[in-house]
Backbone as CSV, one residue per row, in Angstrom:
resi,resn,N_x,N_y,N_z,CA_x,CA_y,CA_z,C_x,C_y,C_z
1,UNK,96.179,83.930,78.954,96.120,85.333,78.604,95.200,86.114,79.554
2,UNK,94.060,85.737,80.130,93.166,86.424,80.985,93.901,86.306,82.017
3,UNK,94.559,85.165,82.746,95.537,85.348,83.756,96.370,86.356,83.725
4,UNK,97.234,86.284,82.686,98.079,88.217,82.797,97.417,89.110,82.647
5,UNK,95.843,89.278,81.471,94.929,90.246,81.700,94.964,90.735,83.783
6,UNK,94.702,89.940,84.439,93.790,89.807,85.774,95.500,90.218,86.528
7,UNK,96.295,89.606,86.732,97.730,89.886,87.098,98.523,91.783,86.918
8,UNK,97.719,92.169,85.723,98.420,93.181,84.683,97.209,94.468,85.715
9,UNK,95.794,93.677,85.368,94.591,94.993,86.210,95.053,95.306,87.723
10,UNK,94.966,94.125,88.332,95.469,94.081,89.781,96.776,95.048,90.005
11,UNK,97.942,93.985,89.543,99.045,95.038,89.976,98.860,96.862,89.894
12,UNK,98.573,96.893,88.126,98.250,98.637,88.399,96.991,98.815,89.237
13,UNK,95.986,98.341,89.992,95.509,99.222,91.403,96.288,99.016,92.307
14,UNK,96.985,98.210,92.317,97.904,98.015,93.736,98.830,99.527,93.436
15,UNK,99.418,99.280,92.398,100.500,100.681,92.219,99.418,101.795,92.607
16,UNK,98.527,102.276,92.447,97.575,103.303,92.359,97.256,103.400,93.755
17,UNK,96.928,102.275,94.407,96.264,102.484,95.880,98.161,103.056,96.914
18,UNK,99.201,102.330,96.283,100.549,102.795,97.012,100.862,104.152,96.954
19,UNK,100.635,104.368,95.261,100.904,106.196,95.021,100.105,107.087,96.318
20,UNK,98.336,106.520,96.196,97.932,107.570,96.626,98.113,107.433,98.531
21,UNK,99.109,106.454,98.948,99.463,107.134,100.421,100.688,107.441,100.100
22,UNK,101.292,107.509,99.000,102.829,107.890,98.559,102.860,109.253,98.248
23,UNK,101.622,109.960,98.516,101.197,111.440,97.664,101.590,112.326,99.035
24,UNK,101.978,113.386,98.895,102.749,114.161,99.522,102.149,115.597,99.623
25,UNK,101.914,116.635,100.510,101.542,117.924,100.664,99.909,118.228,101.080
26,UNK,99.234,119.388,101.004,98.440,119.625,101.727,97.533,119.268,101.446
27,UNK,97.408,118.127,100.429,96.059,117.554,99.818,95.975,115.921,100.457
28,UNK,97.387,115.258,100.850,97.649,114.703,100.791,96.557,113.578,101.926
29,UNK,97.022,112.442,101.854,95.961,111.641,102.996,96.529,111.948,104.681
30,UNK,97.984,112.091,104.569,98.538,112.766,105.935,99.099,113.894,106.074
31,UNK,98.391,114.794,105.624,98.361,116.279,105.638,97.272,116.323,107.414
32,UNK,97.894,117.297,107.661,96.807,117.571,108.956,95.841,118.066,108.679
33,UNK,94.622,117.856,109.024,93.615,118.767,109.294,92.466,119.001,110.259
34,UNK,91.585,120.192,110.220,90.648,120.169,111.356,90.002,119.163,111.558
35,UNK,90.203,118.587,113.035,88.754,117.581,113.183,88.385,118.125,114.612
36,UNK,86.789,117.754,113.942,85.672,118.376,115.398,84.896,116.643,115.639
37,UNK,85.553,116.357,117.001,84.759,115.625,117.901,83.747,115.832,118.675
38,UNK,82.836,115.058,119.471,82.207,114.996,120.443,81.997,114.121,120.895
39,UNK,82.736,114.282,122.834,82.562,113.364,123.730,81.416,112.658,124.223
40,UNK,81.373,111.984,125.139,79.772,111.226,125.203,78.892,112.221,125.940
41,UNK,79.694,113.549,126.723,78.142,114.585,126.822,77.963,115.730,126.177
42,UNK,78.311,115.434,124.615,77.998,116.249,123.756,78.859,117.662,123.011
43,UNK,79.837,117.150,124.277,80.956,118.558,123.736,81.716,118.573,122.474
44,UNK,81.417,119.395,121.625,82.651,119.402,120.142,83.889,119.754,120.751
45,UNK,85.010,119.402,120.492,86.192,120.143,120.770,86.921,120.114,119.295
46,UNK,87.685,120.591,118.416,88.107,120.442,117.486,89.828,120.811,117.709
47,UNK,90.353,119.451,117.030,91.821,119.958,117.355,92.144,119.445,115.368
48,UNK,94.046,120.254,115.090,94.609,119.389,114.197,94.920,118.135,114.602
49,UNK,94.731,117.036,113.240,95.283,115.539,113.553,95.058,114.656,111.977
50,UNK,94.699,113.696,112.251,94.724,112.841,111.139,93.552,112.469,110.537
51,UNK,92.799,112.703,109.807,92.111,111.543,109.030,92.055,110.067,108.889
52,UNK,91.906,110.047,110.198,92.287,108.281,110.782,91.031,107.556,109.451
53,UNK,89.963,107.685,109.489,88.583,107.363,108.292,89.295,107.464,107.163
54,UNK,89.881,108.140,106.853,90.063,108.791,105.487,91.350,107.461,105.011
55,UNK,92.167,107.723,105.777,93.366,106.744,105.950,93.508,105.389,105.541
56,UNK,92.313,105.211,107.025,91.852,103.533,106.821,91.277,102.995,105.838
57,UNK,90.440,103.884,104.995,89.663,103.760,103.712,90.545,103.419,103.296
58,UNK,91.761,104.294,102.561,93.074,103.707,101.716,93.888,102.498,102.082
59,UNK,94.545,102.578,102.939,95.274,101.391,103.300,94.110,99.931,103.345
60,UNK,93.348,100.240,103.437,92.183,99.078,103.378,92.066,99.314,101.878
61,UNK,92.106,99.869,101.186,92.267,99.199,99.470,93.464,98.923,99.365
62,UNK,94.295,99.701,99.802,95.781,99.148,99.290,95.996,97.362,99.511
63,UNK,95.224,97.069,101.079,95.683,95.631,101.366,94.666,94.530,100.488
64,UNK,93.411,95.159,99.857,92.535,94.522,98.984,93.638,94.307,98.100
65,UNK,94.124,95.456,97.309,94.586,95.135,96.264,95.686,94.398,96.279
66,UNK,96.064,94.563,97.415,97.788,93.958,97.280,97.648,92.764,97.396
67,UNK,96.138,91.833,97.659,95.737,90.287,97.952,95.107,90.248,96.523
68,UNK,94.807,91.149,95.521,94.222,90.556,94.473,95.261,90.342,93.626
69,UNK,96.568,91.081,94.099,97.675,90.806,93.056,98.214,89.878,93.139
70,UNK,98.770,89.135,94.949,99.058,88.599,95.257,98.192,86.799,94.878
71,UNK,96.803,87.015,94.369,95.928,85.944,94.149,95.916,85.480,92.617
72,UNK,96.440,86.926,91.942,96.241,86.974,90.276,97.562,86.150,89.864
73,UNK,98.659,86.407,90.490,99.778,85.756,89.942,99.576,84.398,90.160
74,UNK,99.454,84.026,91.592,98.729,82.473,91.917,98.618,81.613,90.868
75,UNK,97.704,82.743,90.217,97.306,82.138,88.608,97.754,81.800,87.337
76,UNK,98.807,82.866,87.425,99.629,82.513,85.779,100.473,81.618,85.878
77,UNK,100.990,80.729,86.558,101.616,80.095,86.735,103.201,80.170,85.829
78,UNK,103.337,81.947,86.009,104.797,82.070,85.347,105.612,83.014,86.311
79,UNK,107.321,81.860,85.756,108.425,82.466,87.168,108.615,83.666,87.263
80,UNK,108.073,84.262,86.100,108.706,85.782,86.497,107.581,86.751,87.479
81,UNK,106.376,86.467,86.962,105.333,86.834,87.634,105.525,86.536,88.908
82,UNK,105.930,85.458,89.232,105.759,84.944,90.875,107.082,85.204,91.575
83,UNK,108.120,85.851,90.588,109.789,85.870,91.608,108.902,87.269,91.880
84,UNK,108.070,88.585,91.140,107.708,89.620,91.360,106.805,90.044,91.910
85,UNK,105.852,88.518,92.437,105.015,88.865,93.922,105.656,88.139,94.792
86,UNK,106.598,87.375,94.856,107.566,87.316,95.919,108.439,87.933,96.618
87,UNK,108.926,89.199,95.472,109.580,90.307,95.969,108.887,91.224,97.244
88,UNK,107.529,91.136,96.212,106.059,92.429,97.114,106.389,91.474,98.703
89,UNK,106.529,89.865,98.550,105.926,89.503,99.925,106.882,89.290,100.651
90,UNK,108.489,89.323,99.949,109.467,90.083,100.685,110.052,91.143,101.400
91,UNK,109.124,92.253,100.952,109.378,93.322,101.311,108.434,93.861,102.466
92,UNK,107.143,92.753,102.552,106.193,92.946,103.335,106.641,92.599,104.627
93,UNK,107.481,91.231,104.554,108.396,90.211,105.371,109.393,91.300,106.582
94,UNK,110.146,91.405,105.393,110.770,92.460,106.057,110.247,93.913,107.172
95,UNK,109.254,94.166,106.873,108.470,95.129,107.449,107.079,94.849,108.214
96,UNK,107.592,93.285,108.851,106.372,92.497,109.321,106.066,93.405,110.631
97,UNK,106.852,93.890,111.666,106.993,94.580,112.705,106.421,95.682,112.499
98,UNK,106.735,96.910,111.773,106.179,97.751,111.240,104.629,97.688,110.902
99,UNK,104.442,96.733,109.920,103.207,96.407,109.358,101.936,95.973,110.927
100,UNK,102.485,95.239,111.664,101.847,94.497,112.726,101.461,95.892,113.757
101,UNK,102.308,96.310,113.753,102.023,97.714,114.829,101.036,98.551,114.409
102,UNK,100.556,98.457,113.214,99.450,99.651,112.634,98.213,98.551,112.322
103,UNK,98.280,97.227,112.695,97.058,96.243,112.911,97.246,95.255,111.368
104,UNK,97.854,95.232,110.293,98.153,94.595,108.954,99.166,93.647,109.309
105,UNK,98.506,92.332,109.164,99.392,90.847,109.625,99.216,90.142,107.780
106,UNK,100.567,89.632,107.868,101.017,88.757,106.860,100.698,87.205,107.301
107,UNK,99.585,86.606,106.070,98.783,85.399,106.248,100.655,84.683,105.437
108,UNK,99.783,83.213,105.688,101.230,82.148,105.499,101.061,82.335,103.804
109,UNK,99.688,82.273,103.119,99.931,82.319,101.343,100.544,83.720,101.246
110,UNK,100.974,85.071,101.471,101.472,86.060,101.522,100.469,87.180,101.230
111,UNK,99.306,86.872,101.624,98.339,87.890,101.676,98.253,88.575,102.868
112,UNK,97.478,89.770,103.082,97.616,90.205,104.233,96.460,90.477,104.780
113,UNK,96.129,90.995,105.851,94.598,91.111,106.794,94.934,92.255,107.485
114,UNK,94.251,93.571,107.567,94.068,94.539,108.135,92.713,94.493,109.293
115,UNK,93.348,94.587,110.461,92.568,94.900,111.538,92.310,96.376,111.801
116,UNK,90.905,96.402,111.969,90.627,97.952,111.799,90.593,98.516,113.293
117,UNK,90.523,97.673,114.464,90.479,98.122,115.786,91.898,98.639,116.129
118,UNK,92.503,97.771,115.898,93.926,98.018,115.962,94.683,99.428,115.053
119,UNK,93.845,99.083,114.065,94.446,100.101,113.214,94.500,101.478,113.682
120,UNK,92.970,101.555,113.971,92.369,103.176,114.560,93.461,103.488,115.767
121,UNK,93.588,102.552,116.776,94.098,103.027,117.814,95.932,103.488,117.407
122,UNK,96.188,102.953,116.080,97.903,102.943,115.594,98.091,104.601,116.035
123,UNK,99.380,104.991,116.297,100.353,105.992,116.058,100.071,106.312,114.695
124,UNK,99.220,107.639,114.044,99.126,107.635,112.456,100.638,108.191,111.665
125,UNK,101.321,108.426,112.684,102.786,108.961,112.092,103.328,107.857,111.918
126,UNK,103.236,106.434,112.512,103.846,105.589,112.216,103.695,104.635,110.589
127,UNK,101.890,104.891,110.654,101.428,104.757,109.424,101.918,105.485,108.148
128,UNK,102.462,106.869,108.537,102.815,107.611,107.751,103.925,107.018,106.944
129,UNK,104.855,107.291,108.187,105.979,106.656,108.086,106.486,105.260,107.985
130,UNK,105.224,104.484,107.097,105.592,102.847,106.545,105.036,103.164,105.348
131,UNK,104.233,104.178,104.750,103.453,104.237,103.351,104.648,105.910,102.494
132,UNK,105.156,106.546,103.339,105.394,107.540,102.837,106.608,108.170,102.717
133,UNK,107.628,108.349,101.091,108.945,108.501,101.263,109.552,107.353,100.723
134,UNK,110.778,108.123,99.866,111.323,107.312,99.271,112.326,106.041,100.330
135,UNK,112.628,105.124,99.416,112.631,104.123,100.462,111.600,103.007,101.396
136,UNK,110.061,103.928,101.782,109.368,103.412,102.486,108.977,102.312,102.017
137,UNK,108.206,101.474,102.842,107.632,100.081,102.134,106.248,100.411,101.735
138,UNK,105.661,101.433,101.282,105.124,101.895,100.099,105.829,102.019,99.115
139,UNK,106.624,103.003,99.119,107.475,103.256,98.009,107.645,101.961,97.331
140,UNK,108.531,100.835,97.890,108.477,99.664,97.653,107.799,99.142,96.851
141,UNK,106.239,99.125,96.989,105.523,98.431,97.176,104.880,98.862,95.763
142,UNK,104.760,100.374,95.742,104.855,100.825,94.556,105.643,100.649,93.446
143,UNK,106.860,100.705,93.453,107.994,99.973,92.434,107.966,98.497,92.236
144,UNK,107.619,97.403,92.772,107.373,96.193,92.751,106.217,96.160,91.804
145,UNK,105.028,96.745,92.560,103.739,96.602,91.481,103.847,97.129,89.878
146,UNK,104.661,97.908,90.147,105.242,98.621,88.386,105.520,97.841,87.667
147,UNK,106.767,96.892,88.397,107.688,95.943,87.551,106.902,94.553,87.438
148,UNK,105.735,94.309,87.968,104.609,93.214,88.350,104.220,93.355,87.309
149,UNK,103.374,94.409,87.061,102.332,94.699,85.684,103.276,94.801,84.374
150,UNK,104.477,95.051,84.351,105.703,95.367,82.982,105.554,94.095,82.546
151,UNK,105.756,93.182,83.612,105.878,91.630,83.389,104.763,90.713,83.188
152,UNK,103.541,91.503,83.421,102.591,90.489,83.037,101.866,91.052,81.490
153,UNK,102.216,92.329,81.290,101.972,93.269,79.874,103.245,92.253,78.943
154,UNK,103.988,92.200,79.434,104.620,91.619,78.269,104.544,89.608,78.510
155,UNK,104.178,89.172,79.254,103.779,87.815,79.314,102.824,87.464,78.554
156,UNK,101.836,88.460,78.471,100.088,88.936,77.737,100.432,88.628,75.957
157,UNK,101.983,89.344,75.733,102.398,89.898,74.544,102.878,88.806,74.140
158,UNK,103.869,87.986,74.825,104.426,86.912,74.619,103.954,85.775,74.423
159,UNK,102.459,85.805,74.939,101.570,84.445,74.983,101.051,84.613,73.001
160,UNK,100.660,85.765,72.783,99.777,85.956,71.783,101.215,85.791,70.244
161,UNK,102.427,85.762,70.258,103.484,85.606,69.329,103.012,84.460,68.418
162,UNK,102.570,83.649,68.624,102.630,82.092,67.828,101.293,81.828,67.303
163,UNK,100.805,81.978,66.499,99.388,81.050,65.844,99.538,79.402,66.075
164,UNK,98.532,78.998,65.839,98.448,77.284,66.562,99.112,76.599,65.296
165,UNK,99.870,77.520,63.755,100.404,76.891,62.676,101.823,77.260,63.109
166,UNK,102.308,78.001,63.715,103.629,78.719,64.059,104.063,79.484,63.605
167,UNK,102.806,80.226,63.032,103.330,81.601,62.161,102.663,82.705,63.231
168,UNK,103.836,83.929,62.657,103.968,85.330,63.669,101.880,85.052,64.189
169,UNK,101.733,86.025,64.448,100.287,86.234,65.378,100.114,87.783,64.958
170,UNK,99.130,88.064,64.480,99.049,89.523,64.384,98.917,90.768,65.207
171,UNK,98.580,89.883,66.569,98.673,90.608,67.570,100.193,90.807,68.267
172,UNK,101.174,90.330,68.074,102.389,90.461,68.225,102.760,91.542,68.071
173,UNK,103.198,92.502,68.638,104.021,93.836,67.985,105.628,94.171,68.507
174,UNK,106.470,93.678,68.217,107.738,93.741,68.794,107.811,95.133,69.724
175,UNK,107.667,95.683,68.451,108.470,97.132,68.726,107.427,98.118,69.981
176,UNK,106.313,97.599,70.363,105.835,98.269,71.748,106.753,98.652,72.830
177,UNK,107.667,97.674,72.959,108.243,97.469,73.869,109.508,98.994,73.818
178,UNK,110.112,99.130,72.468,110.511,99.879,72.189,109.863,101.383,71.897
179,UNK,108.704,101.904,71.908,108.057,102.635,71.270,107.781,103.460,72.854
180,UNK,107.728,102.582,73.801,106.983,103.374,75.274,108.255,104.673,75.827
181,UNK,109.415,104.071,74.873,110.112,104.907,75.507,110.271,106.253,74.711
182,UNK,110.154,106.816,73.953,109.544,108.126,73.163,108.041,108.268,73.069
């Protein structure tokens, strides 16, 4: 039960860290805005561009989280949990090229490692354009973690059905399942 507890926390930050590069408009993490530099003899110049800091902050939780989800299922040792971080590390698979070009390499257990040298120097439109939009492998990544946590909320539910006599469990509630949808 603490295993789907830990499976159930994880996945929803993973969904949370995907939304927020999945977030869209002038607030957004790739919204343009002013940045003021200075070269090594002191000159500010300020142009529009990216929040490369701001960025990396996120996608550097997103890949925390997406290894704590990827570590939590590890744990429950149930098929559905693990066909649904297999999906996440399918979809990562698929977008290994993508992923590799903005400095984020897929380890052999299906966790991943963000290089931050690499990262800074990425194309941030390219970054954009792997976290942002339907379809993207955010988007993805976001819908996977949804259906991750559905499945470990009701694994949680399913564990607690039986008392150690084989009668119902009081923590059992069928009808949750039914109730989320009104």
């Amino acid at each position: 039960s603490k295993a789907y507890a830990k499976a159930q926390t994880t996945s929803d930050a993973l969904k949370d860290s995907a939304d927020a590069l999945l977030e869209t408009g002038e607030e957004s993490l790739f919204a343009l805005k002013e940045i003021t530099t200075k070269d090594e003899s002191g000159v500010e110049k300020t142009i529009r561009g990216y929040d490369v800091e701001s960025i990396y902050k996120a996608v550097s939780g997103f890949v925390n989280n997406y290894n704590a989800t990827i570590n939590a299922v590890g744990d429950t040792e149930n098929s559905t949990l693990e066909n649904r971080a297999k999906a996440l590390v399918n979809d990562s698979i698929t977008n290994m090229k993508s992923l590799k070009s903005v400095g984020i390499t897929l380890n052999e257990n299906g966790t991943m490692t963000l290089d931050k040298d690499t990262f800074e120097k990425a194309d941030m439109g390219n970054v954009k354009k792997l976290f942002q939009g339907v379809g993207s492998y955010g988007y993805h990544i976001s819908a996977g973690a949804s259906l991750l946590n559905f499945a470990a909320q009701n694994a949680a539910n399913t564990t607690k059905a039986y008392t150690s006599s084989g009668q119902y469990s009081a923590n059992f509630n069928s009808g949750n399942l039914f109730e989320s949808w009104f």
